[in-house]
Each structure stands twice: as C-alpha cells, then as structure tokens.
VOGU-3710 file (C-alpha; in Angstrom, 3 decimals, decimal comma):
1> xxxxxxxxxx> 21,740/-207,444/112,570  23,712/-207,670/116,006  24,278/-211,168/116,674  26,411/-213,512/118,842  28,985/-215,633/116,456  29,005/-219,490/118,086  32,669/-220,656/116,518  31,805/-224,091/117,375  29,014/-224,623/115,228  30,812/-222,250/112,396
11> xxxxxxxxxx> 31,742/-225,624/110,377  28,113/-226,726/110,174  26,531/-223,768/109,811  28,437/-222,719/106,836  28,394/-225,934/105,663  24,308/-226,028/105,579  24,288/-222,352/103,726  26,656/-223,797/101,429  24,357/-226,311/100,703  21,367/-224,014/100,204
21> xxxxxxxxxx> 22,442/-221,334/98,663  26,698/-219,859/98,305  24,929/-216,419/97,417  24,912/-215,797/101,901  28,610/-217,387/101,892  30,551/-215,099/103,933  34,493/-214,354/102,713  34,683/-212,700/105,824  36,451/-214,280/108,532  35,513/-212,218/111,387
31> xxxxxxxxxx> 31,635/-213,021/110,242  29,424/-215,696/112,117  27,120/-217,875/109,680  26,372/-219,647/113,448  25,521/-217,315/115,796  22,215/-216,320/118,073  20,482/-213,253/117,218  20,697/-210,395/119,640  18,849/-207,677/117,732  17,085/-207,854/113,850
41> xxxxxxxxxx> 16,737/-206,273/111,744  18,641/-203,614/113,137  19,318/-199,703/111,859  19,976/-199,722/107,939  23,321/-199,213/107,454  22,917/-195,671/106,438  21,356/-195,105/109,578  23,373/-196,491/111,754  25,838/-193,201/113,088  28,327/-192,634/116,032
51> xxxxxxxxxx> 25,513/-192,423/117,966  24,294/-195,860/117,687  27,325/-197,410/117,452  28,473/-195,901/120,746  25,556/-197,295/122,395  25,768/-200,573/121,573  29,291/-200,676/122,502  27,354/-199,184/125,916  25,263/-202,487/126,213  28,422/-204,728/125,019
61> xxxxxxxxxx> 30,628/-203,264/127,563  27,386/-203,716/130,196  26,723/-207,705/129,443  29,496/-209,917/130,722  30,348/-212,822/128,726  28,995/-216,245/129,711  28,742/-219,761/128,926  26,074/-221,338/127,302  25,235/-224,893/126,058  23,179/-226,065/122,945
71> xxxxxxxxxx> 21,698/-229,940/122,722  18,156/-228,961/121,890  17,357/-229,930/118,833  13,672/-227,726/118,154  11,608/-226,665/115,027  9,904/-223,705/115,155  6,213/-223,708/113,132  7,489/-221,799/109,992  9,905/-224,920/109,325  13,254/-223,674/110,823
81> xxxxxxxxxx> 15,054/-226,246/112,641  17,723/-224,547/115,312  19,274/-225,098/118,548  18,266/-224,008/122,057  20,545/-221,980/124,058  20,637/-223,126/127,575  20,516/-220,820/129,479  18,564/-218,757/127,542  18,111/-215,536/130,151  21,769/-213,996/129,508
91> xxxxxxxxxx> 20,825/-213,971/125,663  16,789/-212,465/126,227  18,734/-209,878/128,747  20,621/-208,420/125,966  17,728/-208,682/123,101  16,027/-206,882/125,757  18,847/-203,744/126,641  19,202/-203,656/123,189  14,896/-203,382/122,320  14,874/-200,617/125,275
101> xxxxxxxxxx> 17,299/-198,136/123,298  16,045/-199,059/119,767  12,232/-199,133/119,868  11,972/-198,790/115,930  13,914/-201,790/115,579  11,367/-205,013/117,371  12,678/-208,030/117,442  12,348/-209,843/114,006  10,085/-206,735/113,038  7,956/-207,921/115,682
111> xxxxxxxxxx> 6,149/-211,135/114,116  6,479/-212,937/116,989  5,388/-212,152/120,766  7,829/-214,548/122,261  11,197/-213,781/120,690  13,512/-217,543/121,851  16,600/-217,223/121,450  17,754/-219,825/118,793  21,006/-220,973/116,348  19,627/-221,838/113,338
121> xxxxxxxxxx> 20,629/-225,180/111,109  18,303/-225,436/108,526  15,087/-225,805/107,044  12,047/-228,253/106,416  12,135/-229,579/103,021  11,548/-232,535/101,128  14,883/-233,999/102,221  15,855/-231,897/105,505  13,896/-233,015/108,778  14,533/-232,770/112,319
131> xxxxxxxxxx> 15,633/-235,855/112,478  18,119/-235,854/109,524  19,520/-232,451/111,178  19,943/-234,373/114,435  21,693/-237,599/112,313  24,070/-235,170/110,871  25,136/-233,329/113,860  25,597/-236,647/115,893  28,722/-236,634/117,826  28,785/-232,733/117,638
141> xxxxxxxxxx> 25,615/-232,225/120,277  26,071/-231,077/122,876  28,016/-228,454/122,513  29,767/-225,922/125,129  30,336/-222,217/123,766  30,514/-218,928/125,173  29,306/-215,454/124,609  32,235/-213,398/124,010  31,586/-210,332/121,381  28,549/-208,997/119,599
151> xxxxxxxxxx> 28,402/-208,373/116,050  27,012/-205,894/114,142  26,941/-207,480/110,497  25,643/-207,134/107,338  23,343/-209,799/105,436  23,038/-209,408/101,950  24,140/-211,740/99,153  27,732/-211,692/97,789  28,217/-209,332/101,208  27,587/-210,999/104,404
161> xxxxxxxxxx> 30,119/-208,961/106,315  30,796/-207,975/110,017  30,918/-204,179/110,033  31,498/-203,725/113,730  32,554/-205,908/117,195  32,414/-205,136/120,634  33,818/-207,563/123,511  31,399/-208,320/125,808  32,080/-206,667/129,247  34,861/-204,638/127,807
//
C-alpha cells in the first residue's frame, strides 16, 4: 500500500489496533498505523521492481508537501468510522498520478466509485460508535498535520513494515 503516515494521530491509531487485534502491531518505527491511503492495494511485493519504485519516487518528488486538517468525524456504510482530510484535493491529486501509471492497481480494487480520502479509527461494533470514537478523541480534534513522505508499506500480520519512503517534493 502507499500511504501518507499522520504522526499526530500515531498514538490513537495504534492504540485502537492494539485494542482490536496486536497481530497488525507494527515494531517498525518508520511505519504509520495513522495515515491516509494514497494507493491500495498496490503491486505485490514480488512485483514491485526498480521500475516501479522509480516511478513513484517520480510522483513523490512531483507532489509538494502540504498541510491538511482533520475534525470530521464520518462513518462510511460498511461500519468504518475515520476522519476527513480537509482539504481533501492535494490527497485525490496524488491517488489520482498514482491510478494514471498503475491501472492494474484501482483504488481499493475498485469497490467504490468515489474513492474519499479518509484516516481510519475504528469500527462499528457492539461497543464502538461514532459517538464513543468522538468521546475518546475529545481534546485531540482538530488536529493540524502535514503531508510530508509517502510510504510504500507492507500489511500483513506479525509484519506491518515500511519497505520504502520518498519525501514529498524531493
């Protein structure tokens, strides 16, 4: 997945997958439980080659970094409660540089015609709601970050690891 890490959210983030499940616990420091997705799934890893790598670092070194705030607490249908970028147009500008060069790899496999650029926090259960998510993040909202690096990590339980950064606009 290429993603950008949000280090101000890193806390709760890792905190919630703690809670759910320490299997997608990353020992990695470089790696961003709390980030917004750029691009995923992405290439398999044994797919991914020079190639690829050099042209993402093409689109990092093409998208300056900017500022971005999240407040907006939203749940999407399929019970995921996240946060809403604001703005939202430098993060959709990169899904979409990076969707131009890697056609094979839509956005979220391509479920969803509007891909909204999102942090996720948690999920709908019997004792997580919107409203407990807001509760627990009161005094954290909103929150000021910038876009700085993308990541191109690795998801997989036991493994979540960052296997290659690029600065943005570098």
């Amino acid at each position: 997945m290429l993603q950008v890490p949000v280090p101000p959210l890193e806390a709760f983030v890792r905190a919630r997958t703690a809670h759910h499940d320490t299997t997608w616990l990353s020992t990695d420091p470089a790696f961003g439980h709390a980030h917004v997705t750029a691009l995923g799934p992405f290439l398999t890893p044994e797919a991914i080659d020079a190639d690829a790598l050099r042209v993402v670092a093409e689109i990092a070194r093409h998208t300056q970094p900017f500022a971005f705030t999240l407040e907006v607490i939203d749940t999407f249908p399929n019970g995921i409660i996240h946060l809403v970028p604001e703005p939202d147009a430098p993060f959709r500008a990169l899904t979409r540089a990076l969707c131009e060069v890697f056609p094979s790899c839509p956005p979220y496999g391509g479920a969803f015609p509007d891909v909204r650029p999102h942090l996720t926090l948690d999920a709908v259960s019997a004792t997580v709601s919107e409203a407990s998510t807001t509760a627990l993040l009161a005094g954290v909202l909103p929150t000021v970050s910038r876009a700085e690096r993308l990541d191109l990590t690795l998801w997989q339980e036991h493994g979540c690891r960052v296997l290659a950064s690029w600065g943005l606009g570098v």
